[in-house]
C-alpha beads as a LAMMPS data file, in Angstrom:
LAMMPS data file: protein, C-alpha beads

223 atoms
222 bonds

1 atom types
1 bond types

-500.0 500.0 xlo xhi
-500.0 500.0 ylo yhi
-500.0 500.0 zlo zhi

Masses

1 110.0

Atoms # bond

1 1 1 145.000 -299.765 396.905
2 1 1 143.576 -302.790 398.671
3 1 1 145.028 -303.121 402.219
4 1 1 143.210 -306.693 402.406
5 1 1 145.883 -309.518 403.303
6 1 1 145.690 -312.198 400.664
7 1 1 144.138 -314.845 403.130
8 1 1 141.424 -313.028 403.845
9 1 1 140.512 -311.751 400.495
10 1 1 136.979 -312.761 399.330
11 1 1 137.199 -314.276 402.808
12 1 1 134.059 -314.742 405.690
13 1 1 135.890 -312.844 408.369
14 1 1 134.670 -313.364 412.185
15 1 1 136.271 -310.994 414.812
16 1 1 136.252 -310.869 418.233
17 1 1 134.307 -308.196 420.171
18 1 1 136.191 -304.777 420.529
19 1 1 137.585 -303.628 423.944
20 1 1 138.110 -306.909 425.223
21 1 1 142.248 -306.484 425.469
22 1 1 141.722 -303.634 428.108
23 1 1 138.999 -305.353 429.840
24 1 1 140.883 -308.558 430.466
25 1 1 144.293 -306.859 431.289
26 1 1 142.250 -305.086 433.947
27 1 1 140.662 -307.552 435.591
28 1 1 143.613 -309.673 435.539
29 1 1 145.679 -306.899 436.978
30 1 1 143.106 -306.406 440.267
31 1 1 142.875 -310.233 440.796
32 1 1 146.639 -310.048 440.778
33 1 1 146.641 -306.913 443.196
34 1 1 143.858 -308.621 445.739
35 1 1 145.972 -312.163 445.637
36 1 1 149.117 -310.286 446.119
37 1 1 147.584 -308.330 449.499
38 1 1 146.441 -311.486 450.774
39 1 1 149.793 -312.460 450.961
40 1 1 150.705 -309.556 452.750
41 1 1 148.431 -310.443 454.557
42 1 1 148.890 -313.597 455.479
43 1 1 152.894 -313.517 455.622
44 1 1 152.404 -310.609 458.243
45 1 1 149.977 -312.766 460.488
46 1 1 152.426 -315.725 460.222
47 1 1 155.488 -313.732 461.190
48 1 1 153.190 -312.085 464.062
49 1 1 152.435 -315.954 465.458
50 1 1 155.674 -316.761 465.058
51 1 1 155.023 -319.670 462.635
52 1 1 157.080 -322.482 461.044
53 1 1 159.161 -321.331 457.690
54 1 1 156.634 -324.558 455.983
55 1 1 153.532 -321.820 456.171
56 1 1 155.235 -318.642 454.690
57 1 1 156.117 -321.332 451.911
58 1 1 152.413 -322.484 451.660
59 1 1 151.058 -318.794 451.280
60 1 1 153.915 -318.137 448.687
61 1 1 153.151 -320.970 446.777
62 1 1 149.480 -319.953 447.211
63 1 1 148.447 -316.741 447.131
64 1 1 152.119 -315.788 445.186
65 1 1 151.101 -318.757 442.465
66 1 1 147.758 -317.045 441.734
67 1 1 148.865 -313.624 441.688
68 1 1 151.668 -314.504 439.088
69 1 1 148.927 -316.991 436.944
70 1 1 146.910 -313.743 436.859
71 1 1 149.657 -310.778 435.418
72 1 1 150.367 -314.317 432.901
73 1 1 146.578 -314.223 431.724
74 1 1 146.580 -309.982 431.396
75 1 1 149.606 -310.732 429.141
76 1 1 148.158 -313.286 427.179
77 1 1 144.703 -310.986 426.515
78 1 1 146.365 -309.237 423.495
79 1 1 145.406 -312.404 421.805
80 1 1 141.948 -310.517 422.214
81 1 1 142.819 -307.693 419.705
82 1 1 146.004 -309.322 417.452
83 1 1 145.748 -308.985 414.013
84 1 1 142.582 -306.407 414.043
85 1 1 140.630 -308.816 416.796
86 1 1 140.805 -311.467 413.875
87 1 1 138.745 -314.797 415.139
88 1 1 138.828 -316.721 412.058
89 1 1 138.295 -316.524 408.149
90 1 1 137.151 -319.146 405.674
91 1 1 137.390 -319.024 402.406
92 1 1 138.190 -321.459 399.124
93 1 1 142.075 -321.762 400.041
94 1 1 141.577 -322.720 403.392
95 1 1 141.083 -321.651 407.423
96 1 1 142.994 -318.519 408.805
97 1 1 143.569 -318.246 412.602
98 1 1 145.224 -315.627 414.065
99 1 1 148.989 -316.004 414.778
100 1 1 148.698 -319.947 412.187
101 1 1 148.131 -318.385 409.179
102 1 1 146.455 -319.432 406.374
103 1 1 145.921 -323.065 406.276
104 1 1 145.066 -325.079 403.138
105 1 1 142.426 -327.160 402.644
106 1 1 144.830 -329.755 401.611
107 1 1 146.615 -329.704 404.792
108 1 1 143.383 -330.042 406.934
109 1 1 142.497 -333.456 407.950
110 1 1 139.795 -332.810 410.277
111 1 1 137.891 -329.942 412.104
112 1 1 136.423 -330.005 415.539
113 1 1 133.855 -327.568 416.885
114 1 1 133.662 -327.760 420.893
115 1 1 130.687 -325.776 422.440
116 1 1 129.869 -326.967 425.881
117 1 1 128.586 -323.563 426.883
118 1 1 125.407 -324.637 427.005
119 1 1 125.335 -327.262 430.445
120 1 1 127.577 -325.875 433.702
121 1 1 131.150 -326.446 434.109
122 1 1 132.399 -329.711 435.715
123 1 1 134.453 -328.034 438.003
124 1 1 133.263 -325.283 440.823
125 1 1 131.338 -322.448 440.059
126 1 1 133.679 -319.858 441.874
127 1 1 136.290 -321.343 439.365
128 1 1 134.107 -321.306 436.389
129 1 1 133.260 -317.508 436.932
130 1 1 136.559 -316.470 437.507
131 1 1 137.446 -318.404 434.319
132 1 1 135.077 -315.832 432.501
133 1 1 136.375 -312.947 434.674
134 1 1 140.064 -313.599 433.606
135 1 1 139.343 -314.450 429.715
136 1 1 140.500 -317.704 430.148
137 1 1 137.269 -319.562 429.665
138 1 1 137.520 -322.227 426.971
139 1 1 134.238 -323.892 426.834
140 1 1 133.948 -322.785 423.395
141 1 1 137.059 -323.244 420.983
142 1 1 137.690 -324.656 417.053
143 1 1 140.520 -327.197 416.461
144 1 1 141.922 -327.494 413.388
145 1 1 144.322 -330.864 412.260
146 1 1 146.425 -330.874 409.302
147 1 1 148.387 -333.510 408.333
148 1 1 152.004 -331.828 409.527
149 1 1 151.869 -329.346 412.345
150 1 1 155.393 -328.894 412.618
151 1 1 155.111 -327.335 408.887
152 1 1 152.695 -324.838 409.379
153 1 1 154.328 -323.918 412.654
154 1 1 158.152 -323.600 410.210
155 1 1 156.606 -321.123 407.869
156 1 1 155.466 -319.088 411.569
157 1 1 156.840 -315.891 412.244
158 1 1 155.950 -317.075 416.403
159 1 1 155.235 -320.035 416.783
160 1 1 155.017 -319.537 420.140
161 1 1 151.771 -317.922 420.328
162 1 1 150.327 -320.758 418.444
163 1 1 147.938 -323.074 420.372
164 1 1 148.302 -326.555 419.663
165 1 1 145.671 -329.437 420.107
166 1 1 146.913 -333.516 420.492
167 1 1 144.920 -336.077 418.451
168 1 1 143.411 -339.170 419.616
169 1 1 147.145 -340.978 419.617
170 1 1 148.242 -338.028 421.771
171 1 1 150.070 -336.275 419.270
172 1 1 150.576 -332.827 418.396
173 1 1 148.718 -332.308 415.647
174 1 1 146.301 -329.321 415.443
175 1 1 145.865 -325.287 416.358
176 1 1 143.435 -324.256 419.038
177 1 1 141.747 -321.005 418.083
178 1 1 137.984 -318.908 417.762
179 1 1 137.818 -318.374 421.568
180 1 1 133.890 -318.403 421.665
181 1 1 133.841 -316.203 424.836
182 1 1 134.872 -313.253 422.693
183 1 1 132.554 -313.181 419.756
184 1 1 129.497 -311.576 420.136
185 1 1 128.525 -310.635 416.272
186 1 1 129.065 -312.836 415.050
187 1 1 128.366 -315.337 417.949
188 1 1 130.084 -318.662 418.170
189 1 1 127.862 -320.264 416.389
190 1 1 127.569 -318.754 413.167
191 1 1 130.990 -318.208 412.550
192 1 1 131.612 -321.927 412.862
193 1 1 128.394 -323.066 410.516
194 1 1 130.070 -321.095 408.219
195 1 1 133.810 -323.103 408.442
196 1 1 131.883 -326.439 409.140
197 1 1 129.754 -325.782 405.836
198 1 1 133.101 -324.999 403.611
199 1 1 135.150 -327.937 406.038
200 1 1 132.170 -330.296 404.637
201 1 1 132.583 -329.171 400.491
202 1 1 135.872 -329.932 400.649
203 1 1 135.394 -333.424 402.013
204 1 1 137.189 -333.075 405.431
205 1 1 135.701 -334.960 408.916
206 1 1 134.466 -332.855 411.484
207 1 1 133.208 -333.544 414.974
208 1 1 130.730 -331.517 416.705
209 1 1 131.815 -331.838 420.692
210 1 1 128.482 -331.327 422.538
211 1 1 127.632 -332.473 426.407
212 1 1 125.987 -335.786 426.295
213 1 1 122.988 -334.508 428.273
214 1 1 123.150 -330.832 426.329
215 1 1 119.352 -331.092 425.383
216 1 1 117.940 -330.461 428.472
217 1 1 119.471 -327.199 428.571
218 1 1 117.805 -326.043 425.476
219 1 1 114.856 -324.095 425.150
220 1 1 111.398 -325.754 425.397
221 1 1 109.880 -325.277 421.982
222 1 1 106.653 -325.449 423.561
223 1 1 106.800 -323.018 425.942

Bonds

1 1 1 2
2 1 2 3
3 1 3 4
4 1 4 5
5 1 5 6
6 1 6 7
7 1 7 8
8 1 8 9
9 1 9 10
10 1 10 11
11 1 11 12
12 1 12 13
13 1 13 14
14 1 14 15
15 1 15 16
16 1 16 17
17 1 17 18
18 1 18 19
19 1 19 20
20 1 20 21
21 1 21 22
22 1 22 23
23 1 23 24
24 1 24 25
25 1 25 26
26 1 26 27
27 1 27 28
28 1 28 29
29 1 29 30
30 1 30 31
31 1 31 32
32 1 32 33
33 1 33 34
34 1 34 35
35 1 35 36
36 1 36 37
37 1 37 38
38 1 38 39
39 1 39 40
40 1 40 41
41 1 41 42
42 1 42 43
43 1 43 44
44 1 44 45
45 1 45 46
46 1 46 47
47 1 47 48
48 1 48 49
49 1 49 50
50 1 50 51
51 1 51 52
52 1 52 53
53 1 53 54
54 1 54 55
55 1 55 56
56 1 56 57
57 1 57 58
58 1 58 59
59 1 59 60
60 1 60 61
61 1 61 62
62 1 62 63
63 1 63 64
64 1 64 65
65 1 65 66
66 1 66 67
67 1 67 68
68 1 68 69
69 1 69 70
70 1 70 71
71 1 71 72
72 1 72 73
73 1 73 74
74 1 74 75
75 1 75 76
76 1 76 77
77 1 77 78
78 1 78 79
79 1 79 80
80 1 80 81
81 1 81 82
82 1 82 83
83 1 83 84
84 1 84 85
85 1 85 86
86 1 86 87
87 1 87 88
88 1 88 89
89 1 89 90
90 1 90 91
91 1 91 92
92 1 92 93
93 1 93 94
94 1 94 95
95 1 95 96
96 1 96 97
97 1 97 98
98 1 98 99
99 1 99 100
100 1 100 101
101 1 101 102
102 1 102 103
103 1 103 104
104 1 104 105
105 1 105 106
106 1 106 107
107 1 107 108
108 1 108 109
109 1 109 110
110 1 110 111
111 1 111 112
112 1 112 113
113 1 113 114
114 1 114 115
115 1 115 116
116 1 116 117
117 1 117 118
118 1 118 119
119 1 119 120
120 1 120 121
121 1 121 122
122 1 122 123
123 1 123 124
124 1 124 125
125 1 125 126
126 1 126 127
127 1 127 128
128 1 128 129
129 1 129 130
130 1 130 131
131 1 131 132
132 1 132 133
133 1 133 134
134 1 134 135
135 1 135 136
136 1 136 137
137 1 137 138
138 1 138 139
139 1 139 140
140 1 140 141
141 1 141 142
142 1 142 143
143 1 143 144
144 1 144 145
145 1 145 146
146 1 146 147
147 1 147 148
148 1 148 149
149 1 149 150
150 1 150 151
151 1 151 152
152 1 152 153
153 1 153 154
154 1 154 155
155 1 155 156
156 1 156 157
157 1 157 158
158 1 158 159
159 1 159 160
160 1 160 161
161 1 161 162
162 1 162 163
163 1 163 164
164 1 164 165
165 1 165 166
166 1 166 167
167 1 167 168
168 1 168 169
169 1 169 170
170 1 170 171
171 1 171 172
172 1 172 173
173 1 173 174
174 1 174 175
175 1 175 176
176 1 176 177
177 1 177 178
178 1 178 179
179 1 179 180
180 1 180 181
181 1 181 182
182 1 182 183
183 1 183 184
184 1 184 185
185 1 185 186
186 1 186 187
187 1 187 188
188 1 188 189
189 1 189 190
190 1 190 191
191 1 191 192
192 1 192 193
193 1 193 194
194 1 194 195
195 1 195 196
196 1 196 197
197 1 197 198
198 1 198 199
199 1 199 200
200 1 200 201
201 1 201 202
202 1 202 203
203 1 203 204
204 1 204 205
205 1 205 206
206 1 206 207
207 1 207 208
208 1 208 209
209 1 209 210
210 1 210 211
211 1 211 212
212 1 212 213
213 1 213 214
214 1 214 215
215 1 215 216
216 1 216 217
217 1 217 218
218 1 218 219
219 1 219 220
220 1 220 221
221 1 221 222
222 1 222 223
């Protein structure tokens, strides 16, 4: 008997790299422990100098704030290895991404690919490396827009573990998915060639969102 869900039947199927689920729930979990002893820390030095209530709040809000943000993030790594480490699959009928479903190619109105993996974060590099530490590092991601969101997320078992993306008029109206920091083989890449090749057949927009100044981070071809 074929096991094969229907939506991924004759399907291109790109998964995310096993073990990832245990390796982001454990970094998460000592990045929670070290935030959480330096507020020990640092509520035992305050109470030693005798300081003002406004600096136990401070390294609460602190310290406390980032030690929470981090048990969040181990929780949200099973998104890692849901529905057998399923990244995306493309196929005839439409897109599948984990937790959305199948979506028709007659509810997609456009596709966008965002790699900006290639040029260094905007923001700090301590931030940007704990970013990858944590799992939480979004410089590669696919949206997908359909023409009614709130449908695909009615026929949702959870629609709370669906990530939605706002359109140029600031609307809800797409699913964030195919976290590029967790494919491997297939990379990034080639999994989305293969849903901007079948986006393009069936006559729907997409945007490629590159850095502006990407190309001087490529390879010299001379060299």
């Amino acid at each position: 008997m074929n096991s094969t869900p229907p939506p991924l039947h004759d399907a291109y199927v790109a998964r995310y790299a096993p073990g990832l689920t245990a390796k982001y729930r454990r970094n998460n979990f000592l990045i929670a422990a070290v935030f959480a002893s330096l507020l020990a820390v640092a509520l035992l030095f305050s109470a030693l100098t005798a300081s003002e209530w406004v600096n136990y709040l401070v390294w609460i809000v602190i310290f406390g704030g980032a030690a929470l943000a981090s048990l969040r993030f181990a929780r949200t790594a099973q998104r890692w290895s849901a529905e057998e480490r399923l990244a995306l699959a493309v196929s005839g009928a439409g897109v599948v991404l984990p937790a959305v479903g199948l979506i028709a190619w007659e509810e997609v109105t456009s596709v966008k690919i965002r790699d900006h993996s290639l040029t260094p974060r905007s923001m700090s590099l301590v931030v940007s490396a704990l970013a990858r530490f944590q799992g939480t590092d979004s410089t590669m991601h696919v949206g997908v827009f359909v023409s009614d969101s709130d449908a695909v997320l009615a026929r949702m078992s959870n629609p709370a573990a669906a990530l939605r993306m706002v359109d140029t008029d600031l609307k809800l109206t797409g699913f964030k998915g195919v976290w590029g920091q967790g494919m491997f083989d297939p990379t990034f890449q080639t999994a989305t060639q293969v849903l901007v090749d079948e986006a393009e057949r069936h006559g729907i927009p997409v945007e490629i969102d590159l850095p502006r100044n990407y190309q001087r981070y490529l390879p010299d071809p001379t060299s």
